[in-house]
DOKOL-281230 format. One record per residue: residue in one letter; x, y, z of N, C-alpha, C in turn. Coordinates in steps of 0.001 Angstrom, whole numbers, padded with zeros to 6 digits, always signed. Each point is the difference from the previous one (the first is absolute). Example, Ala and Ser with C-alpha at 12.3 -4.5 7.8 and 13.67 -1.06 7.14 Angstrom:
# residues 2
a+013190-005690+007800-000890+001190+000000+000900+001200+000000s-000350+001050-000720+000820+001190+000060-000770+001090+000730
END
This chain:
# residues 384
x+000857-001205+000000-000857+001205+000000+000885+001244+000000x-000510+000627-001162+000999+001647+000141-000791+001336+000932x+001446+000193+000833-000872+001009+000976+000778+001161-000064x-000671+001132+000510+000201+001221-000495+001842+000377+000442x+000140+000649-001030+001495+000486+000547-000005+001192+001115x+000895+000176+000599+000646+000623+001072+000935+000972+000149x-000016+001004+000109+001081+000816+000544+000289+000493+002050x+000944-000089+000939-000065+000315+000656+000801+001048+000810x-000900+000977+000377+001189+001304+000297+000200+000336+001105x+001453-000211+000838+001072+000132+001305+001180-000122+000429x+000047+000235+000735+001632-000311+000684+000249-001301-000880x+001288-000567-000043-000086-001192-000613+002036-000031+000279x+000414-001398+000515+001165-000255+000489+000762+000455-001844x+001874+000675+000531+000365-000307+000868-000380+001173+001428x-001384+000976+000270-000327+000445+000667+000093-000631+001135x+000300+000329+001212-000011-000914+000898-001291+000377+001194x-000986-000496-000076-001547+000467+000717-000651-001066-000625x-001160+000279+001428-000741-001342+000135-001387+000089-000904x-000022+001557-000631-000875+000184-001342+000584-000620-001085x+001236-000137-000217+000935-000480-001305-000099-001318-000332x+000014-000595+001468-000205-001494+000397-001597-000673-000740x-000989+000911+000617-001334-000267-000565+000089+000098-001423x+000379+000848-000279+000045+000204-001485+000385-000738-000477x+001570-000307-000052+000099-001275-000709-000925-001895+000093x-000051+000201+001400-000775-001367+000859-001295+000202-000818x-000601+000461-000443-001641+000523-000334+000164-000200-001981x+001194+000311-000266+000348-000130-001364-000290-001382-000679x+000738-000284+000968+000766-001721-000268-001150-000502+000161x-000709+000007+000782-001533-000653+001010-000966-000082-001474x-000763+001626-000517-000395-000175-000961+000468-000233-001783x+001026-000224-000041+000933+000258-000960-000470-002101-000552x-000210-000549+000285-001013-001502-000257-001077+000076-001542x+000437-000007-000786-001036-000059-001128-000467+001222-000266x+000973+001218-000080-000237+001027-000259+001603+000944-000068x-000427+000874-001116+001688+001273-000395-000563+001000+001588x+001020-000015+000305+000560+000687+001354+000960+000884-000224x-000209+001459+000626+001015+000539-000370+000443+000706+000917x+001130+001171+000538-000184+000925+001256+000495+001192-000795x-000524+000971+000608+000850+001593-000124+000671+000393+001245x+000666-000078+000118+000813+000473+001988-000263+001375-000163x+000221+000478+001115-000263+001153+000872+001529+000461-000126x+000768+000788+000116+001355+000251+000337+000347+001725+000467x+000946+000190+000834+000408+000768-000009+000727+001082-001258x+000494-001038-000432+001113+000543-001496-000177-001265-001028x+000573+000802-001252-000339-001464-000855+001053-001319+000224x-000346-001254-000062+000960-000912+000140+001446-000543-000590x+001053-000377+000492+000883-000021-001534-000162-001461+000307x+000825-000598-000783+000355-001461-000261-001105-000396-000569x-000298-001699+000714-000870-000767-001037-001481+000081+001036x-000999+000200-000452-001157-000330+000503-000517-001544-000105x-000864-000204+001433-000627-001033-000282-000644-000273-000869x+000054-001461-000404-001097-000124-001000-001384+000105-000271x-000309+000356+001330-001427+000868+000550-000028+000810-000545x+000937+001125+000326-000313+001385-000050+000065+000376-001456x-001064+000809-000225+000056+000386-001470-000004+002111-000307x+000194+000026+001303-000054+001611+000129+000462+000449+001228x+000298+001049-000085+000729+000792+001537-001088+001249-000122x-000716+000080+000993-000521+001239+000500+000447+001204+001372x+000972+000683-000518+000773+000910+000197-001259+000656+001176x+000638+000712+001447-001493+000837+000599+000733+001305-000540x-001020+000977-000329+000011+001194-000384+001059+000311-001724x-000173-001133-000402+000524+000030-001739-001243-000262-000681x-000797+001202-000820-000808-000653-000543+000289-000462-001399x+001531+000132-000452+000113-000787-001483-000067-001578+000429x+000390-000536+001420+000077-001084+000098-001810-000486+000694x-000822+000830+000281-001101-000121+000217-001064-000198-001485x+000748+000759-001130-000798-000391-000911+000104-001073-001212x+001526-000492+000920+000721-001039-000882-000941-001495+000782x-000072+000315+001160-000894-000703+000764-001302-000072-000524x-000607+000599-000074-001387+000064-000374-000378-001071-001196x+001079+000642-001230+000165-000948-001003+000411-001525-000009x-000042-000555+000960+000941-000972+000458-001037-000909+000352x-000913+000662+001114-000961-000856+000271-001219+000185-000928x-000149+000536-000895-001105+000342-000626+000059-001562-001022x+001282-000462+000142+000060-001430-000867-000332-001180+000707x-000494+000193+001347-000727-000831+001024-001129+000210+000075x-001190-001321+000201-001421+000201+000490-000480+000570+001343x+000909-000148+000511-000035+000454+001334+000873+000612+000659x-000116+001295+000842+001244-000248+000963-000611+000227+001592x+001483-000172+000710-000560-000305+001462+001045+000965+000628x-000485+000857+000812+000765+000742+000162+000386-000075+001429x+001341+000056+001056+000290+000014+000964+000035+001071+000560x-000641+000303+001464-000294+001352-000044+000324-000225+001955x+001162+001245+000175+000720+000350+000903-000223+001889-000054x+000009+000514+000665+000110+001896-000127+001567+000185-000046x+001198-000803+000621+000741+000371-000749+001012-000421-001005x-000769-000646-000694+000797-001056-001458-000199+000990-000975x-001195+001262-000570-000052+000100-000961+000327+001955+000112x+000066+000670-000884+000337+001482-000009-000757+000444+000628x-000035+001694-000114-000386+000558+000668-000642+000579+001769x-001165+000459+000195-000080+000158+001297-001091-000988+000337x+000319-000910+001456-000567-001297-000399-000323-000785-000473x+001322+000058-001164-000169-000925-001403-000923+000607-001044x-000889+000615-000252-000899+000196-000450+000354-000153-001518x+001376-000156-000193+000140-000350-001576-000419-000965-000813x-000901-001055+001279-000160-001287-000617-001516+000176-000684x-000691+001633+000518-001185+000050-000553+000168+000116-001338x+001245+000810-000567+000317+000403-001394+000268-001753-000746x+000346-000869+000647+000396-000843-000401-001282-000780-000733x-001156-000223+001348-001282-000468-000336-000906+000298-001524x+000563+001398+000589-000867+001175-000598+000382+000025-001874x+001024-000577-000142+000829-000408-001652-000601-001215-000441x-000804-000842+001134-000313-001241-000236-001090-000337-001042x+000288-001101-001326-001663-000703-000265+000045-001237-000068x+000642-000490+001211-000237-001262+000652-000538-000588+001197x-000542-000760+000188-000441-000486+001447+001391+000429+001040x-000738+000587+001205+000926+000289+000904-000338-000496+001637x+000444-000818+000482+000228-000507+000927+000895+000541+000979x-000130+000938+000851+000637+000546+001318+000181-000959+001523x+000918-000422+000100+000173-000727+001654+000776+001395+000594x-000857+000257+001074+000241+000629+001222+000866-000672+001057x+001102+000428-000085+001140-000780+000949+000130+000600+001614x-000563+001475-000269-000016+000538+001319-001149+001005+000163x-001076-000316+001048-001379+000409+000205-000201+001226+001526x+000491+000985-000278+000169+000762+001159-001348+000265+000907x+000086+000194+001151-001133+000097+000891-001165+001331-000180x+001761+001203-000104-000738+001025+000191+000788+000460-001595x-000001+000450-000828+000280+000281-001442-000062+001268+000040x+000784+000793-000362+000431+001710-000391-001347+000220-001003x-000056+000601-000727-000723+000933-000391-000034-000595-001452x+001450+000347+000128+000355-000253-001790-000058-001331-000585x+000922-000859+001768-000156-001482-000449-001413-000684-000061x-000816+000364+000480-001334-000132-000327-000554-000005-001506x+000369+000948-000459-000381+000541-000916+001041-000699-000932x+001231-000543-000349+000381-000825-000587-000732-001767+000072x+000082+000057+001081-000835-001654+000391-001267+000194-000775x-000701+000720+000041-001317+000185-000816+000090+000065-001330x+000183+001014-000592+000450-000324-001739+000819-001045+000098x+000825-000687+000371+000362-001025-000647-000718-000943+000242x-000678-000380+001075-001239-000830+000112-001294+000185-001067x-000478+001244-000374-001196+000382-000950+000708-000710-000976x+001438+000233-000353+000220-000503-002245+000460-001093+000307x+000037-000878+000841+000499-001074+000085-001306-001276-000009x+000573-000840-001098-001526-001114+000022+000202-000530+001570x+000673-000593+000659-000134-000473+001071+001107+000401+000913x-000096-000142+001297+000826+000325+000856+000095-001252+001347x+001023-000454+000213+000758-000936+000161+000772+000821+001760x-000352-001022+000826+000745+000369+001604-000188-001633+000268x+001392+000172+000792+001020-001437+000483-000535-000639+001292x-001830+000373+000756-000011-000226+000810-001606+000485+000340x-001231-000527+000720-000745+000447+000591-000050+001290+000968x+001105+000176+000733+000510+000919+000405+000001+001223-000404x+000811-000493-001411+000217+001677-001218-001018+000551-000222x-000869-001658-000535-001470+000664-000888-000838+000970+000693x-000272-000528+001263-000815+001087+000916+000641+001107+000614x+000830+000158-000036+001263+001302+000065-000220+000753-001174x+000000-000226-001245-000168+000657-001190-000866+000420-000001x-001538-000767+000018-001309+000637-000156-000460+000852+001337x+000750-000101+001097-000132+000717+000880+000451+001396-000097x+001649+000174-000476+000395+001446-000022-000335+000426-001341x-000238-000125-000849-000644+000358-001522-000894-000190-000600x-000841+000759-001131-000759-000752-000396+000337-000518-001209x-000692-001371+000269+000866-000819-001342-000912-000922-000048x-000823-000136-001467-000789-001055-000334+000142-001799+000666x-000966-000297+001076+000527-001230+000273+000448-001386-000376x-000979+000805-000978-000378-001450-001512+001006-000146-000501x+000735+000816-000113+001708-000087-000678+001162-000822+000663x-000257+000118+001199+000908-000723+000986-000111-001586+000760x+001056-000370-000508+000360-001678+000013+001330+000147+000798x-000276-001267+000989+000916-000314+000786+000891-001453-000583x+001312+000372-000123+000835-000785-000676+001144-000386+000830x+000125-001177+001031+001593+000027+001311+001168+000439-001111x+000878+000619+001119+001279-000083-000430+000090-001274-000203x+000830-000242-000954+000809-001637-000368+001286+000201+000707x+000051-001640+000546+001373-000800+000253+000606-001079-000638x+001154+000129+000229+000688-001133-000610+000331-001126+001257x-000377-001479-000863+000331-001281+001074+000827+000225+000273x+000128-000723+001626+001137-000581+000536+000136-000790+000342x+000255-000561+001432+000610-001351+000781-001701+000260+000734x-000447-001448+000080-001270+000278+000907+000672+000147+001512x-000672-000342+000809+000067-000056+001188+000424-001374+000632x-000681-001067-000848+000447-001332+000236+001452-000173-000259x+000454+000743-001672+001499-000277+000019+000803+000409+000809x-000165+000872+000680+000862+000791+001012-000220-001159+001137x-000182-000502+000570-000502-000636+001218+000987-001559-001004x+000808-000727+001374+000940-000798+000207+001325+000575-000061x+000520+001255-000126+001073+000465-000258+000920-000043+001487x+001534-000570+000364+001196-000082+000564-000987+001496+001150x+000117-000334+001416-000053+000900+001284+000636+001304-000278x-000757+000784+000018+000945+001131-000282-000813+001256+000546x+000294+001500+000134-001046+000829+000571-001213+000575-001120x-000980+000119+000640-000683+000492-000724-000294+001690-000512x-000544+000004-001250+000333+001131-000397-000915+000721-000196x-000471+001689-000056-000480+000772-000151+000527+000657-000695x-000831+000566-001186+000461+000511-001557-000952+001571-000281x+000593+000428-000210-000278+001499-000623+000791+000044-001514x-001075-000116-000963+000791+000794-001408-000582+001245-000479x+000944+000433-000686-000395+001049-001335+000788+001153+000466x-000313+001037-000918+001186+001264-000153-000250+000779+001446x+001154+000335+000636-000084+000406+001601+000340+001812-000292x-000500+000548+001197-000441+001041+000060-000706+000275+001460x+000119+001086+000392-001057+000561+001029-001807-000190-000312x-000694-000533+000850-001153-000294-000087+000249-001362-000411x+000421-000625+000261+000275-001511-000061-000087-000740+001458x+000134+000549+001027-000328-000141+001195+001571-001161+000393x+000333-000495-000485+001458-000935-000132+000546+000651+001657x-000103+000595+000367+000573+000242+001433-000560-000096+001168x-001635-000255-000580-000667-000226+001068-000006-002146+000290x+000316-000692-001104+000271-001059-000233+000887-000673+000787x+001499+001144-000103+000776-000334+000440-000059-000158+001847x-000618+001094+000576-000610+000310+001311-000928-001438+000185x-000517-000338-000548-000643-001100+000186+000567-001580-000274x+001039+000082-000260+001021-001122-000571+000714-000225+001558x+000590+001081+000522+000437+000412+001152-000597-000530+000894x-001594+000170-000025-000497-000602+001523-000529-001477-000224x+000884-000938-001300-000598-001171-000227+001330-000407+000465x+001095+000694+001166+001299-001011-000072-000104-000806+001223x-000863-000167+001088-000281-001170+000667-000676-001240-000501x-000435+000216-001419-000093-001585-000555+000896-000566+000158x-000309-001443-000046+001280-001488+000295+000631+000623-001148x-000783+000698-001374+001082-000668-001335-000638+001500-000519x+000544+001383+000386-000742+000655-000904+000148+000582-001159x-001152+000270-000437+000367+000295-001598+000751+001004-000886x+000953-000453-001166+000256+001268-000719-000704+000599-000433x+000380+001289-000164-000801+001054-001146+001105+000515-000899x-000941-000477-001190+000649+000300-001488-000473+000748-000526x+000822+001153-000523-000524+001096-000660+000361+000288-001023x-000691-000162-001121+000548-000516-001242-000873+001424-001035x+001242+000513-001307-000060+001192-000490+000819+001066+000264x+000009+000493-000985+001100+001433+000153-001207+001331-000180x+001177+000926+000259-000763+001252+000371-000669+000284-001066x-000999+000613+000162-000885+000817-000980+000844+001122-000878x+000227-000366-000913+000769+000802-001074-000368+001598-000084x-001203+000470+000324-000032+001200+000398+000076+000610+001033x+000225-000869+001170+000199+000158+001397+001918+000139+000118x+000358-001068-000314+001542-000323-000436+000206+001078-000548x-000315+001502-001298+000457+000788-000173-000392+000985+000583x-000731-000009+000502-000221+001357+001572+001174-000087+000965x+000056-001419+000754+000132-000511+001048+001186-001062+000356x+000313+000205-001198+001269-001226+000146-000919-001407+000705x+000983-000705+000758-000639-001306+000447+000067+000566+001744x-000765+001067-000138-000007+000701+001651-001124-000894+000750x-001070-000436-000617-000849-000744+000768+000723-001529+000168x+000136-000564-001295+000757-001445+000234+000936-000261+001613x+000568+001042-000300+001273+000725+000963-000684-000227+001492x-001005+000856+000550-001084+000194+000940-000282-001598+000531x-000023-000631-001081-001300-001217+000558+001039-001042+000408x+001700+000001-000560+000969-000467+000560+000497+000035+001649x-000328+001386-000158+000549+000817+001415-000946-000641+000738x-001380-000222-000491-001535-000162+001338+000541-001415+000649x+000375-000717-001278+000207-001341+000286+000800-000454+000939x+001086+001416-000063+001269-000766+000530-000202+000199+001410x-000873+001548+000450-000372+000402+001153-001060-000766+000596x-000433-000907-000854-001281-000940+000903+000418-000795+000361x+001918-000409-000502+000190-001545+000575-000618-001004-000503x-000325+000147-001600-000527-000849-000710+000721+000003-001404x+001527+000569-000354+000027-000031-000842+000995-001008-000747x+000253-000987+000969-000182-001600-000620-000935-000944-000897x-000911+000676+000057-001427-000407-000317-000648+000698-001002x+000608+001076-000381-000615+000963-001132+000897-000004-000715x-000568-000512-001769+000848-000063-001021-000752+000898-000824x+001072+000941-000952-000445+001006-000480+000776-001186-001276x-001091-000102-001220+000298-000185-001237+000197+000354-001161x+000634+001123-000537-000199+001302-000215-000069-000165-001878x-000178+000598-000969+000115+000035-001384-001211-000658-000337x-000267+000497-001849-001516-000374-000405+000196-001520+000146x-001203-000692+000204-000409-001274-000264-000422-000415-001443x+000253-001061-000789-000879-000564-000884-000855-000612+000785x-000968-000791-000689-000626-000977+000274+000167-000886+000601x+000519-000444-000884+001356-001512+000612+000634+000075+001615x+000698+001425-000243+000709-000184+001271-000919+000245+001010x-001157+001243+000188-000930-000101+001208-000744-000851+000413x-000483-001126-000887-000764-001467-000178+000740-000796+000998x+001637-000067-000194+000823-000880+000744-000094+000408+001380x-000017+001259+000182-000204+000702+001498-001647-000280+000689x-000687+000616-001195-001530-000535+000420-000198-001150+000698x+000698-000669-000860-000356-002092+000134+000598-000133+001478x+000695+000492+000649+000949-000169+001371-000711+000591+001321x-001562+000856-000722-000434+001111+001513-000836-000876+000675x-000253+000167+001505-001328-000106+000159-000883+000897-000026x-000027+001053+000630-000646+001032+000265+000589+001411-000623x-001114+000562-001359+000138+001056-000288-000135+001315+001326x+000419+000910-000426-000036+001087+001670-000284+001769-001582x-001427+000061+000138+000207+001530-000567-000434+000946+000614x+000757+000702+001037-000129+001228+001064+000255+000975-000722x-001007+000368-000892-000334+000989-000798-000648+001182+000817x+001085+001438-000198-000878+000955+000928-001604+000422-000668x+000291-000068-001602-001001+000647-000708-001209-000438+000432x-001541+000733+000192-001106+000069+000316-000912-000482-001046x+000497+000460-001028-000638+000448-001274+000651-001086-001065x+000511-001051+000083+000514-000472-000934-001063-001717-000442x-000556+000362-001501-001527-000944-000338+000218-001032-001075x+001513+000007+000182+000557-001356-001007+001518-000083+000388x+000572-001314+000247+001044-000314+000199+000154-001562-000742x+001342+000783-000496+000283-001452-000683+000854-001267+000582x+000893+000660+000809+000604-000971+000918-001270-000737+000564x-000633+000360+001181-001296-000119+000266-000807-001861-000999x-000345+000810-001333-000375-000454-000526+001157-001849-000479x+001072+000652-000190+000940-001317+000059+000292-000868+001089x-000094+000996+001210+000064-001157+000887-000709-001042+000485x-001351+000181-000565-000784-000262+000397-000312-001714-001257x+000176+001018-000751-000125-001408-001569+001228-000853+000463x+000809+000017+000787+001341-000878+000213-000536-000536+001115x-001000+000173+000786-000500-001062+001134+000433+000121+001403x+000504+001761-000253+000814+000174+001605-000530+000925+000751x-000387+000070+001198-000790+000432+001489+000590+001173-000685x-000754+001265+000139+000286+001289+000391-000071+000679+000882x+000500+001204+000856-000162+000471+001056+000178+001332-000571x-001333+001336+000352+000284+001313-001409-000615+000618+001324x-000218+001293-000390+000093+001353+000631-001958-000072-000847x-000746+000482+000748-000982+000400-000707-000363+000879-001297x+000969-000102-000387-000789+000581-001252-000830-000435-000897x-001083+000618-000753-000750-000077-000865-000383-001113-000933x+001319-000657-000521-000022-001369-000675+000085-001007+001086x+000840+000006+000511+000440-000951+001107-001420-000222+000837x-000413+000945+000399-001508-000658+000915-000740-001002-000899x-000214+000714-001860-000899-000977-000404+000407-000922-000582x+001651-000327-000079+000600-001398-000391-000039-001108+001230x+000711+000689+001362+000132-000866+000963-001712-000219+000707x-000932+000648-000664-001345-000341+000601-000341-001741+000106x+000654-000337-001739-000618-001349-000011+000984-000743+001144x+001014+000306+000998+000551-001215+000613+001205-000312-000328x+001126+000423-000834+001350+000027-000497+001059+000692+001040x-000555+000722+001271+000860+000981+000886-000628+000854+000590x+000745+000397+001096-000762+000974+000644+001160+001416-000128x-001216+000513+000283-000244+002045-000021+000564+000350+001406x+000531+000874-000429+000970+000371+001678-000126+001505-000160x-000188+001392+000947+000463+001147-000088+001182+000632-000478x-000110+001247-000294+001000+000439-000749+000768+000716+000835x+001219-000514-000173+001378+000727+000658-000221-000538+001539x-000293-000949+000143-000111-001197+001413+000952-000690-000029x+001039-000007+000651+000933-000907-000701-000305-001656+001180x-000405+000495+001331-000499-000799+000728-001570-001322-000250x-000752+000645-000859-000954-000214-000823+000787-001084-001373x+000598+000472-000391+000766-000744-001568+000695-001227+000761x+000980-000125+001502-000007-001016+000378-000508-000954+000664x-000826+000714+000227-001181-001124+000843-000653-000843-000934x-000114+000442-001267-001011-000440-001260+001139-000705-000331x+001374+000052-000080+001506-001150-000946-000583-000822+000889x+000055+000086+001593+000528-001016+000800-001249-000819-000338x-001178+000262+000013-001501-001020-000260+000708-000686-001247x+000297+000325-000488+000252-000851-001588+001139-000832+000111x+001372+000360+000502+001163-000712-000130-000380-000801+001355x-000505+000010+000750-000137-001230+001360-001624-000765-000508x-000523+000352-000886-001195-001225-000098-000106-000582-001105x+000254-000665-000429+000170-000905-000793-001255-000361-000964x-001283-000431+000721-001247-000296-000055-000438+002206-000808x+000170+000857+000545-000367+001153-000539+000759+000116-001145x+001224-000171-000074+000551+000479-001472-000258-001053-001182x-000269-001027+000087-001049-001175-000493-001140+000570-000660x-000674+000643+000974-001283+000762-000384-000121+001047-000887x+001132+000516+000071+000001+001225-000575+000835-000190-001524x+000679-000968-000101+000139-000386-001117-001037-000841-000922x-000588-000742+000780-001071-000508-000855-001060+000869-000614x-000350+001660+001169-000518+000452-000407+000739+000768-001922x+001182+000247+000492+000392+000712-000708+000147-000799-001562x-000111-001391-000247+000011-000969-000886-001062+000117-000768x-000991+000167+000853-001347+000037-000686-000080+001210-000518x+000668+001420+000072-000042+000882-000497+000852+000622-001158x+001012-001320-000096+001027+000154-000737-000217+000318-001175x-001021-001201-000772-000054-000058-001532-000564+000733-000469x-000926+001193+000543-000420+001167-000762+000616+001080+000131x+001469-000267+000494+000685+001037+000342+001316+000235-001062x+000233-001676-000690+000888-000044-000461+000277+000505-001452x+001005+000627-000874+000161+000407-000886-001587-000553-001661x+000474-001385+000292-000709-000384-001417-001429+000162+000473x-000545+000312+001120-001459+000225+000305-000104+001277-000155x+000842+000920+000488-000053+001519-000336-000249+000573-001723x+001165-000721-000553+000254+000214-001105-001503+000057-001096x-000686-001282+000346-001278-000284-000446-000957+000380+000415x-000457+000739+001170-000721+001310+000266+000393+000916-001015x+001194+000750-000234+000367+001081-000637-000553-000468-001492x+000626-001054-000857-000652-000315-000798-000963-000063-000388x-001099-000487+000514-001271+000338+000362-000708+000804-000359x+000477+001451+001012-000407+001259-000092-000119+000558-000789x+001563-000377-000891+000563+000873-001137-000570-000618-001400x-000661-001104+000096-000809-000309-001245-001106+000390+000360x-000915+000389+001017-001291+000373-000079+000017+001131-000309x+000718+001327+000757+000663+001001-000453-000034+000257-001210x+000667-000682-000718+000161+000016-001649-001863-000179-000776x-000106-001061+000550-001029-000485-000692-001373+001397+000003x+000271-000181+001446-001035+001680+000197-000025+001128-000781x+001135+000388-000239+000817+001070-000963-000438-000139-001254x-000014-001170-000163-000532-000618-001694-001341+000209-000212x-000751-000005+001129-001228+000026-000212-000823+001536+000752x+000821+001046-000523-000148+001512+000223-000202-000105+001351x+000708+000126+000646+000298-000028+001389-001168+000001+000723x-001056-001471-000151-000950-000810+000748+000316+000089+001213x-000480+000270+001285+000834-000742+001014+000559-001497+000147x+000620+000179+000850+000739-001362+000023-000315-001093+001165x-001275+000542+001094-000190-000882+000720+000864-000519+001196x+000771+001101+000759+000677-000208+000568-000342-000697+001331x-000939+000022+000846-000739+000340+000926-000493-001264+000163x-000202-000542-001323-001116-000938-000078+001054-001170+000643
END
């Protein structure tokens, strides 16, 4: 069966962000019986060789490379656009309306970040691009009612699609492995508002276990943090460690991950730990991976996290508790019978979480999308 072609526009590696990541992960996912293509997002234009994805560079605030863009996807049935406030030009991005706005193709918008309280303007970007967009796409129950809450935005338009993960080691494979301590894992690009120090405070008051656990902290600095800041926070969370008398036990793993190599680390945790300060944060992808890999989480309340760990995969702890974050390790690494539970829960939640299930939602969309379009923009029945 021939299905509609594709263009998709974002960050896209060798960017190093966990939008770049989706992008490509979301490519590959729908890229199954269909031309797939990407336009990246970039600061400056690229030199060397591009992926074989990428079929365009969209420059922010170049509009020869905005209209080289335009032309680019106009040779796609569709495109899908990745949408961050600050990936694209102007003031709150708003360049991506010009982008839409060039469009006569089906356009598909995922909302990657759904603010509580929205400026004025960002409002007012979220909205036009929601009005010209056939459908609009959020990574989470969470988002969706966050969106239609701070804006107005046709509901009928909006489909809930999980972030995708990639397999790993279940939970069973991990289990028979040589005595060794157990581990608590934090990934992705580090930075302030990562809460990583409140972790560590809580790592600290797990050292009267018989056997207690490491904490692995795996990722390098946030590349825009790193050029503010040098590795001044990295630096910080060394010092916390060393002053808690825990810093035997805290491994800092530092540089990007592939796949491959965080999988090997994944496959080794028991217990994910995300002491996230953010309030406001309505999709996480770590989150979302740890969870498709079959491993207990222990998160900070935020927004996704309440309605992932609702079904039974981990518990919800306060934010910036560091006394709270260990009381919740110690339930998990001393019961045996609970982290059981919470993996099974998390098993059953796996397979609609995982890449080739994602991928085929998106697919999906993007042929009805099309098909709608074909037929003078009928509705499309979203709702239904």
């Amino acid at each position: 069966m021939m299905h509609a072609s594709v263009a998709l526009v974002g960050t896209f590696p060798p960017t190093e962000c966990g939008l770049a990541t989706f992008t490509r992960s979301s490519a590959t996912a729908i890229s199954e019986g269909r031309r797939v293509g990407v336009v990246e997002l970039a600061d400056a234009p690229r030199g060397g060789v591009l992926s074989a994805m990428v079929c365009a560079t969209l420059v922010r605030g170049d509009r020869q490379s905005l209209r080289a863009a335009v032309k680019t996807l106009e040779g796609f049935d569709a495109v899908v656009i990745q949408h961050e406030f600050g990936i694209f030009g102007g003031p709150d991005g708003d360049e991506v309306l010009d982008l839409v706005e060039a469009l006569d193709t089906a356009v598909i918008v995922v909302f990657h970040t759904i603010l509580e309280e929205p400026s004025e303007h960002q409002r007012f970007v979220i909205e036009e691009l929601a009005r010209k967009a056939d459908a609009v796409v959020t990574l989470s129950e969470t988002a969706r009612l966050r969106l239609l809450h701070s804006a107005s935005v046709d509901p009928d338009k909006v489909i809930v699609i999980p972030h995708g993960a990639h397999e790993v080691a279940s939970a069973d494979e991990r289990c028979g492995r040589p005595l060794r301590r157990q581990v608590v894992l934090t990934w992705g690009l580090l930075g302030p508002g990562k809460g990583i120090e409140h972790a560590i405070d809580a790592i600290a008051q797990l050292s009267d276990m018989v056997n207690p656990p490491e904490y692995w902290v795996v990722g390098q600095t946030h590349p825009k943090i790193r050029a503010r800041d040098g590795e001044a926070y990295r630096k910080s969370l060394i010092d916390r460690a060393e002053a808690a008398g825990c810093a035997d036990r805290v491994k800092f793993f530092d540089g990007y991950r592939e796949l491959q190599s965080l999988h090997r680390l994944i496959a080794q945790a028991d217990v994910v730990a995300l002491p996230y300060d953010s309030r406001e944060q309505v999709t996480s992808g770590v989150l979302v991976e740890a969870i498709a890999a079959g491993l207990p989480v222990v998160a900070t309340g935020f927004p996704h996290a309440r309605e992932m760990l609702a079904t039974g995969s981990g518990l919800v702890v306060a934010h910036e508790d560091p006394r709270d974050l260990a009381n919740a390790l110690r339930r998990i690494l001393t019961d045996d019978g609970l982290r059981a539970q919470f993996a099974r829960s998390a098993r059953k939640t796996a397979p609609s979480l995982l890449w080739p299930a994602v991928g085929r939602s998106f697919g999906q969309l993007i042929d009805r999308c099309v098909a709608a379009r074909a037929r003078s923009h009928d509705p499309i029945g979203m709702s239904a």
